[in-house]
Backbone atoms as SQL, in Angstrom:
CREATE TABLE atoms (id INTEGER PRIMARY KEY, chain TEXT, resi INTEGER, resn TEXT, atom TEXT, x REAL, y REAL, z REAL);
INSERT INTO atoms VALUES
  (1, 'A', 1, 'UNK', 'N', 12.301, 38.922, -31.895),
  (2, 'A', 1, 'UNK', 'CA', 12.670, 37.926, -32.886),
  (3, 'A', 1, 'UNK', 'C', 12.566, 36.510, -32.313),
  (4, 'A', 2, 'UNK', 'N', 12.904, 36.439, -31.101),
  (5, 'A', 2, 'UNK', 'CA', 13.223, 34.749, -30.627),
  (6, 'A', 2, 'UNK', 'C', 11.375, 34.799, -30.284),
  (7, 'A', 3, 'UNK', 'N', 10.770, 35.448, -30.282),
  (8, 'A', 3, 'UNK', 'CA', 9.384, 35.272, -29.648),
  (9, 'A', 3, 'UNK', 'C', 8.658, 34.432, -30.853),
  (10, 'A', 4, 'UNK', 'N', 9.324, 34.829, -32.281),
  (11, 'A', 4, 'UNK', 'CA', 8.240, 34.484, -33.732),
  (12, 'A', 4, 'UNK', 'C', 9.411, 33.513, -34.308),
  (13, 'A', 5, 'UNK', 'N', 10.388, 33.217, -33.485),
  (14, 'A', 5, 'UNK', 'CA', 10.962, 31.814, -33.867),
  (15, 'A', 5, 'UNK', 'C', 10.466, 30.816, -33.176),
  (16, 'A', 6, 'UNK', 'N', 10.271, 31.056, -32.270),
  (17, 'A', 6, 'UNK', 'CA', 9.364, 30.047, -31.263),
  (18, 'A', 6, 'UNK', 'C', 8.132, 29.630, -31.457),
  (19, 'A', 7, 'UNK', 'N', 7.094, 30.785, -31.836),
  (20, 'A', 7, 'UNK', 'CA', 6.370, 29.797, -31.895),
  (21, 'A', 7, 'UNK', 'C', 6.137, 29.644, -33.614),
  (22, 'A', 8, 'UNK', 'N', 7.031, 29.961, -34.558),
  (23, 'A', 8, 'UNK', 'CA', 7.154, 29.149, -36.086),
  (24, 'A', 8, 'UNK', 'C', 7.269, 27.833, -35.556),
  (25, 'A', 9, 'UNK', 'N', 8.432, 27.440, -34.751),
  (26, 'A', 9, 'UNK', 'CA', 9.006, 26.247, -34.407),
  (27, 'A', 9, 'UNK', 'C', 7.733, 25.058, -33.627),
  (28, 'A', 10, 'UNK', 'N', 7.053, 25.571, -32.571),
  (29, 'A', 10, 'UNK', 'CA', 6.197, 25.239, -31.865),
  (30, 'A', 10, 'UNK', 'C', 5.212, 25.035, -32.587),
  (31, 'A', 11, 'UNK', 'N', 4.713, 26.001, -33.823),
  (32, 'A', 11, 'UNK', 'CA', 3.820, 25.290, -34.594),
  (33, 'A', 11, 'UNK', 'C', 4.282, 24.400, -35.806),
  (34, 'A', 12, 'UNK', 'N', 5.307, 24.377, -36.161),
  (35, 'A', 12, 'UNK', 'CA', 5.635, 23.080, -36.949),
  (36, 'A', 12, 'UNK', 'C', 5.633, 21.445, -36.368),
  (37, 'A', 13, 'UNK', 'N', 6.274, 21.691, -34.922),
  (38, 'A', 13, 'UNK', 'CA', 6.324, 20.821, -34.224),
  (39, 'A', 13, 'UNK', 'C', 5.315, 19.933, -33.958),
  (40, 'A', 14, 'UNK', 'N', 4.384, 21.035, -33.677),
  (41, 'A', 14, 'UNK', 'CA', 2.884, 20.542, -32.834),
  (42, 'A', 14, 'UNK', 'C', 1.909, 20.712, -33.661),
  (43, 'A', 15, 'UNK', 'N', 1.658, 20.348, -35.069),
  (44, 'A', 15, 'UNK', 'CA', 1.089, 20.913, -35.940),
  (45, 'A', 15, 'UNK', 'C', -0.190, 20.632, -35.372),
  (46, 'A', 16, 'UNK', 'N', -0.809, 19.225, -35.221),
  (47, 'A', 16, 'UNK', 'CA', -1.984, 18.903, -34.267),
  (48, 'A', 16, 'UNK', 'C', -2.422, 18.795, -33.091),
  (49, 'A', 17, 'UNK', 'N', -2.206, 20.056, -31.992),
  (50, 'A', 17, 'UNK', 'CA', -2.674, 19.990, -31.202),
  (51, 'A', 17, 'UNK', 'C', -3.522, 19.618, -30.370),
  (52, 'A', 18, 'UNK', 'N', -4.724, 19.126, -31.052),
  (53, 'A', 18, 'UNK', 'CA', -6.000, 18.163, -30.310),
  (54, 'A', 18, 'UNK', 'C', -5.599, 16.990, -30.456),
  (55, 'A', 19, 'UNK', 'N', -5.232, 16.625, -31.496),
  (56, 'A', 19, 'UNK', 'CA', -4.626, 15.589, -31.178),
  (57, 'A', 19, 'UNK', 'C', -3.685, 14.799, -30.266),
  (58, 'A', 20, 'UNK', 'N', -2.986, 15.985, -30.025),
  (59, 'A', 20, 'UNK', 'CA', -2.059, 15.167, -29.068),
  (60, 'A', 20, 'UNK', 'C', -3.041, 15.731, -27.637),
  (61, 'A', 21, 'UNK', 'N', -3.504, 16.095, -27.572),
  (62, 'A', 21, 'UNK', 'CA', -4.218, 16.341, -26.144),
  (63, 'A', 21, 'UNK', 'C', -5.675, 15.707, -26.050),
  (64, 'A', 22, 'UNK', 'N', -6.269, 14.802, -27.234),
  (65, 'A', 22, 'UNK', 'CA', -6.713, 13.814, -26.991),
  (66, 'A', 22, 'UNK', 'C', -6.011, 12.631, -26.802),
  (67, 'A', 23, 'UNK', 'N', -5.342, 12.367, -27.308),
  (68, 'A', 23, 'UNK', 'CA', -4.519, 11.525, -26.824),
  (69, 'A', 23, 'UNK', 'C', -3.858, 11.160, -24.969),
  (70, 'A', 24, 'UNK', 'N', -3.316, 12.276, -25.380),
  (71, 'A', 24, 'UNK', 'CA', -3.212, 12.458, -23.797),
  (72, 'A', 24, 'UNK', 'C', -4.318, 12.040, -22.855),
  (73, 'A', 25, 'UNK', 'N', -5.167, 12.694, -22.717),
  (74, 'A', 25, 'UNK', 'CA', -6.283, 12.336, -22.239),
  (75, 'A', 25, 'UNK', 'C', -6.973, 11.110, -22.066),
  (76, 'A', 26, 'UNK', 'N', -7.063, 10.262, -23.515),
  (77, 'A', 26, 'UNK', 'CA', -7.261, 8.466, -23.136),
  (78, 'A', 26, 'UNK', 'C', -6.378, 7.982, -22.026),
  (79, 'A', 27, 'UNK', 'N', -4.637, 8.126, -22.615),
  (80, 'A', 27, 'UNK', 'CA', -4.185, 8.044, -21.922),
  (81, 'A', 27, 'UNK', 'C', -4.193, 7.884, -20.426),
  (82, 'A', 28, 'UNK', 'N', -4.679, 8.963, -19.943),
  (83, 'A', 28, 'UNK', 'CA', -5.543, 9.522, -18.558),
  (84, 'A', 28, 'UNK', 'C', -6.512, 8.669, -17.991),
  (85, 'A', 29, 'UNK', 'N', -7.390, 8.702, -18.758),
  (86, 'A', 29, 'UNK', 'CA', -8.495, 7.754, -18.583),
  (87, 'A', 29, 'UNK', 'C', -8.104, 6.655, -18.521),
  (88, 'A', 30, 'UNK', 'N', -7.324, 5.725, -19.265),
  (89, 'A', 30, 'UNK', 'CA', -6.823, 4.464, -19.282),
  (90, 'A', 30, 'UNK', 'C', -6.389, 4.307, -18.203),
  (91, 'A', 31, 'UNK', 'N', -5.749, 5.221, -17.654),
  (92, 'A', 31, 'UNK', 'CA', -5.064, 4.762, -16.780),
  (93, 'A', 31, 'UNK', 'C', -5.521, 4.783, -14.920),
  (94, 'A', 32, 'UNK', 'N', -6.679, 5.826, -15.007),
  (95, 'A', 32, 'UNK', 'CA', -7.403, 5.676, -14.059),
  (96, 'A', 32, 'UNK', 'C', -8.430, 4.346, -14.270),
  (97, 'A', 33, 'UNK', 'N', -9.063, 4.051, -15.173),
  (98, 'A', 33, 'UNK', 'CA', -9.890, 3.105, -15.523),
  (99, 'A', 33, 'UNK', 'C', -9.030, 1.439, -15.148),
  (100, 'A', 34, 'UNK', 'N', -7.690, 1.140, -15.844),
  (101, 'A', 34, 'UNK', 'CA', -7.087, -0.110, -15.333),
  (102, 'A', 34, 'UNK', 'C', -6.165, -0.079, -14.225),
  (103, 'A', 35, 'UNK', 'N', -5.993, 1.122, -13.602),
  (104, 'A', 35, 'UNK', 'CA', -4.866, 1.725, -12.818),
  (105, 'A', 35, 'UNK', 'C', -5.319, 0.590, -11.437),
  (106, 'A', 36, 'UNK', 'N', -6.223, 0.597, -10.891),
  (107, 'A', 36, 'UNK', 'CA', -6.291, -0.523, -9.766),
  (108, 'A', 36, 'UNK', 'C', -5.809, -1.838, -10.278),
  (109, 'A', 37, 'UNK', 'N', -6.507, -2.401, -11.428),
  (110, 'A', 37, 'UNK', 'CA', -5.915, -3.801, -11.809),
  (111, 'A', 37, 'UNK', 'C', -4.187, -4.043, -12.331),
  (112, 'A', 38, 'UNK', 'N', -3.686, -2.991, -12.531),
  (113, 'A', 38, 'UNK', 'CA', -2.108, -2.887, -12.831),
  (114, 'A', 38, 'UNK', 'C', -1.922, -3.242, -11.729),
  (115, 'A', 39, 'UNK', 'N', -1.894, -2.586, -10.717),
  (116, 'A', 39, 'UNK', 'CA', -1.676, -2.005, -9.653),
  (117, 'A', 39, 'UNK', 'C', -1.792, -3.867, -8.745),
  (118, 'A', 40, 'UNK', 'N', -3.187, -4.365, -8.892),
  (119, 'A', 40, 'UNK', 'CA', -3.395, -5.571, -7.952),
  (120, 'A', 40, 'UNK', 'C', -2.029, -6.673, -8.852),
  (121, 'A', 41, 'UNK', 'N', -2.225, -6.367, -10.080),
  (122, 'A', 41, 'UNK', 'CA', -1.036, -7.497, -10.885),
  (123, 'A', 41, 'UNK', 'C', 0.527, -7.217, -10.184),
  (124, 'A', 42, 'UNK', 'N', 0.636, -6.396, -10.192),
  (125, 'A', 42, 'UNK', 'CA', 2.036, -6.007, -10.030),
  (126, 'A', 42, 'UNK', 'C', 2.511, -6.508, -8.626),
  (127, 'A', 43, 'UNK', 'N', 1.593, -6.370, -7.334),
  (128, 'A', 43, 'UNK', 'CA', 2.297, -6.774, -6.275),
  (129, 'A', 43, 'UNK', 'C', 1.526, -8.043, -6.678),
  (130, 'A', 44, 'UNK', 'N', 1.024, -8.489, -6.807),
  (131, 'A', 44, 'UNK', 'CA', 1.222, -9.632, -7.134),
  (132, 'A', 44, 'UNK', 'C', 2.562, -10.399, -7.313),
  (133, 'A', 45, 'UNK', 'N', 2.754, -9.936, -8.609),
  (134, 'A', 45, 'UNK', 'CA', 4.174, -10.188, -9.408),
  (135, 'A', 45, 'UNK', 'C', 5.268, -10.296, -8.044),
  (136, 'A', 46, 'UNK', 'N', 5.140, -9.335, -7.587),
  (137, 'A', 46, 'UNK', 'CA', 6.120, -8.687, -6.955),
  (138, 'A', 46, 'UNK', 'C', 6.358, -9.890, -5.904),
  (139, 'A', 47, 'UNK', 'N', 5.160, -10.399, -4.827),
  (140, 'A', 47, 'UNK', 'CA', 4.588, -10.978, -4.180),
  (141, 'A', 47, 'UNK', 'C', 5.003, -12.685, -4.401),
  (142, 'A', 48, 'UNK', 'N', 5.030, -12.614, -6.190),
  (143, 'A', 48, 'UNK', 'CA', 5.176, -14.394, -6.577),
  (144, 'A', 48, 'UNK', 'C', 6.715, -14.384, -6.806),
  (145, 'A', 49, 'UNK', 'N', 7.914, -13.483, -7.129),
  (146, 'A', 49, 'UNK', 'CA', 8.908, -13.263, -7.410),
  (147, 'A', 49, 'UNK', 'C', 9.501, -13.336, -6.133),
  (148, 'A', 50, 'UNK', 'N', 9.787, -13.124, -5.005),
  (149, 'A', 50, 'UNK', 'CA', 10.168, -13.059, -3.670),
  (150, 'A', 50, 'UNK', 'C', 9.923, -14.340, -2.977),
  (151, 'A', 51, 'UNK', 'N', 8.456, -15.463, -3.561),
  (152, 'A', 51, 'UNK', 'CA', 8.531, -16.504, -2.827),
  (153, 'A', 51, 'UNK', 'C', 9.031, -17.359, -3.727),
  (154, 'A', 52, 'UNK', 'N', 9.188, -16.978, -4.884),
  (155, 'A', 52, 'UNK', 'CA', 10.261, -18.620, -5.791),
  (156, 'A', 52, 'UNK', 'C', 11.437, -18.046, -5.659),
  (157, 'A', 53, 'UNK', 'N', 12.047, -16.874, -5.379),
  (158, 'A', 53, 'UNK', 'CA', 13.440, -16.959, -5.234),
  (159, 'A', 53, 'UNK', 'C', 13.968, -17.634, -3.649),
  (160, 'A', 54, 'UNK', 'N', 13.095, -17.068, -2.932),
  (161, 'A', 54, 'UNK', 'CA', 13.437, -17.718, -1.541),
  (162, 'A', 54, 'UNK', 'C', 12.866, -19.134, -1.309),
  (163, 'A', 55, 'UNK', 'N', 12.398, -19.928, -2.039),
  (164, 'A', 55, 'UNK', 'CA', 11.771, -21.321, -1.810),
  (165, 'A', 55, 'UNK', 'C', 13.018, -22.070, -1.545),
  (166, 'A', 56, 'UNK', 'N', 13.906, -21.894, -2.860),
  (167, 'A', 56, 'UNK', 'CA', 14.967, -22.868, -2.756),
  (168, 'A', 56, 'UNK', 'C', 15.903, -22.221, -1.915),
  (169, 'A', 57, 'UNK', 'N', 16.037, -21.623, -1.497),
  (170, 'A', 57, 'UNK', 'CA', 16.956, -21.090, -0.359),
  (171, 'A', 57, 'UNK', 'C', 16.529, -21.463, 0.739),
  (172, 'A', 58, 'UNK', 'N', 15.105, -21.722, 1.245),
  (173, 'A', 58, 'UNK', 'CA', 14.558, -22.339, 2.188),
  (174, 'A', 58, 'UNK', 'C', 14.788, -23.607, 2.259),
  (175, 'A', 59, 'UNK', 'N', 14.796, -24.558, 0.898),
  (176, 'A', 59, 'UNK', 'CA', 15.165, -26.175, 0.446),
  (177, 'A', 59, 'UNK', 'C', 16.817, -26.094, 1.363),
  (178, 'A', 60, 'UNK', 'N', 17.504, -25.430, 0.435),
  (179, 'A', 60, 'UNK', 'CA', 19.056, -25.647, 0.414),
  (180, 'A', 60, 'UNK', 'C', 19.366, -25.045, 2.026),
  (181, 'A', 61, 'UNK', 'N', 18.555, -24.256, 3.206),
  (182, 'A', 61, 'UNK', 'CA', 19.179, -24.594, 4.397),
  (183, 'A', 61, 'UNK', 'C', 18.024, -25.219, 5.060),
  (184, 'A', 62, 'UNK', 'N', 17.191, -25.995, 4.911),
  (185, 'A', 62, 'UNK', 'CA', 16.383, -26.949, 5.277),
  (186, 'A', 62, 'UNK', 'C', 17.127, -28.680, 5.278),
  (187, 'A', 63, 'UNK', 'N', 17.991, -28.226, 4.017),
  (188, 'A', 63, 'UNK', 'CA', 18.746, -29.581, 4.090),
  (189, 'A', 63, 'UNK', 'C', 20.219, -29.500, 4.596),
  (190, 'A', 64, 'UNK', 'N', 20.649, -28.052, 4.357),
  (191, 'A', 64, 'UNK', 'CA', 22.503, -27.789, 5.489),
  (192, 'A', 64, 'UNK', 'C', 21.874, -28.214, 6.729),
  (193, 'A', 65, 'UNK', 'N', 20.813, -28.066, 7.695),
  (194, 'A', 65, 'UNK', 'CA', 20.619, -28.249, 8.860),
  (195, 'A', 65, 'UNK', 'C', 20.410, -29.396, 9.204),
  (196, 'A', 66, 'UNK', 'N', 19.906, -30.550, 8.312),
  (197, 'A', 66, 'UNK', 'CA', 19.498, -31.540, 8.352),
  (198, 'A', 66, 'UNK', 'C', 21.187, -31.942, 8.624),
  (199, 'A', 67, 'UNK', 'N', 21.775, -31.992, 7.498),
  (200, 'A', 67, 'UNK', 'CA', 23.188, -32.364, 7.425),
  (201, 'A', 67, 'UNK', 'C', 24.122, -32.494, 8.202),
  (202, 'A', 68, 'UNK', 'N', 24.317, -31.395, 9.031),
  (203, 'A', 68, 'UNK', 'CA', 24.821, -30.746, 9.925),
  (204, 'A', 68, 'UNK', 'C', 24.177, -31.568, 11.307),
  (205, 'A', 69, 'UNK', 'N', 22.903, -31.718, 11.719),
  (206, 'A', 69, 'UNK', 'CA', 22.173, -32.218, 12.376),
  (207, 'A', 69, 'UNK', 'C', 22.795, -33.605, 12.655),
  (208, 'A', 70, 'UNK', 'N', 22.493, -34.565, 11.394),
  (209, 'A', 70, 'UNK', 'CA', 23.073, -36.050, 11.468),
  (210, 'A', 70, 'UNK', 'C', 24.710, -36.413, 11.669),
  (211, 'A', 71, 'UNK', 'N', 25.407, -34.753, 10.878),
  (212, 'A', 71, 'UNK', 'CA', 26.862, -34.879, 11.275),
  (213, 'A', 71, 'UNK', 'C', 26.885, -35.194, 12.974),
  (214, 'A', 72, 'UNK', 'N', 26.395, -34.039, 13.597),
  (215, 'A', 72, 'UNK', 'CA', 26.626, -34.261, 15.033),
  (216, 'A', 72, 'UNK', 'C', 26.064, -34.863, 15.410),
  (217, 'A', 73, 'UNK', 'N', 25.182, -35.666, 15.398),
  (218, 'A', 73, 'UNK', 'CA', 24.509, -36.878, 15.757),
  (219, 'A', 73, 'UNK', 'C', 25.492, -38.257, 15.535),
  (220, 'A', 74, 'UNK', 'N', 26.272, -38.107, 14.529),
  (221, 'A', 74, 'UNK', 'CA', 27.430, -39.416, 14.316),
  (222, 'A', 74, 'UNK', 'C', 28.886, -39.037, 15.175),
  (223, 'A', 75, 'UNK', 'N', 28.999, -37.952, 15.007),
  (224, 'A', 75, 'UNK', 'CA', 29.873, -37.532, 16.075),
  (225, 'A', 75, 'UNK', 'C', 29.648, -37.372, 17.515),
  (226, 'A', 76, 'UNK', 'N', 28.696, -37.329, 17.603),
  (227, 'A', 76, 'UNK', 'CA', 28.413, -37.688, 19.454),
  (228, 'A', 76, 'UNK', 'C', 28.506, -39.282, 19.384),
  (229, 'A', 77, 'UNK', 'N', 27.937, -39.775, 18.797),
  (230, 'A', 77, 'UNK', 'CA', 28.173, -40.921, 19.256),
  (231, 'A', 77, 'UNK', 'C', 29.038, -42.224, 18.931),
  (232, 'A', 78, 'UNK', 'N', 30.078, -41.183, 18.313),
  (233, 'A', 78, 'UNK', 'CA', 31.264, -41.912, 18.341),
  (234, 'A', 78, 'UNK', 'C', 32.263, -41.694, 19.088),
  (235, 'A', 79, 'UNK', 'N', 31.973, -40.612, 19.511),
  (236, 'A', 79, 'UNK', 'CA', 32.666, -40.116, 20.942),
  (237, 'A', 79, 'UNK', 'C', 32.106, -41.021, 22.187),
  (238, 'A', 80, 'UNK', 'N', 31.128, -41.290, 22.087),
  (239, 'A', 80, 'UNK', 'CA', 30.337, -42.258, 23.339),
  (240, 'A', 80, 'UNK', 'C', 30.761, -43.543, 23.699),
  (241, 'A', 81, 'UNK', 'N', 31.139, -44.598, 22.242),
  (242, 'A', 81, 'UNK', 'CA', 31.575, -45.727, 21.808),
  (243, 'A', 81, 'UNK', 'C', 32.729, -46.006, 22.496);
């Protein structure tokens, strides 16, 4: 019984079978066909996302050091005075 409920069910479901397995298949193809150029975009992406988040983090202790730098530079030599 569960054998001819299954596949009643399986064929209602799947009424077009080539269809979905052409489908599939572009799919496939598509994806071998643009799969390198995804692929070069993405680290890319990946690549441009990592240097604008760290730019200004590079700014903001490019200038604590500076800061810090001229602090002790006024403090030595007011200690000298």
């Amino acid at each position: 019984m569960n054998g001819v409920v299954t596949k009643a069910l399986s064929q209602l479901l799947f009424l077009n079978k080539r269809c979905a397995r052409d489908s599939l298949s572009a799919i496939r193809h598509d994806f071998v066909k643009y799969g390198k150029l995804f692929f070069k975009i993405a680290s890319y992406r990946s690549r441009l996302n990592i240097s604008v988040t760290t730019s200004p983090l590079n700014g903001v202790q490019k200038l604590a050091s500076a800061i810090i730098r001229t602090t002790k530079q006024k403090i030595g030599s007011t200690i000298l005075v």
